[in-house]
Phi, psi and omega in degrees: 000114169323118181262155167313304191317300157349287188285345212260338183269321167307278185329313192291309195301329179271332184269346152326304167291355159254026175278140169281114180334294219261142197287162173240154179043229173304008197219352156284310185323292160355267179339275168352274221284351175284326191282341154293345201261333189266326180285330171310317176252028117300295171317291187311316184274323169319311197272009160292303144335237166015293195300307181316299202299312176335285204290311186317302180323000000 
């Protein structure tokens, strides 16, 4: 006879292993809008950099 103590660890291990790696839905979306929000405050300081050398010249 199998005791629970048993099953309970077999249960977690498969379900661990149907989690999907790469995020879904909303925590994709998520990702996007961070990874835009960051080449958006790159981009933006870059041409910021650039004007400051411009006058200095």
């Amino acid at each position: 006879m199998t005791s629970q103590h048993h099953i309970a660890p077999a249960l977690d291990s498969t379900a661990v292993r149907k989690i999907p790696a790469e995020p879904t839905g909303a925590a994709k979306i998520f990702q996007f809008h961070c990874r835009t929000n960051i080449l958006h405050s790159v981009l933006t300081l870059k041409s910021r950099i650039q004007v400051v050398v411009f006058l200095l010249k």
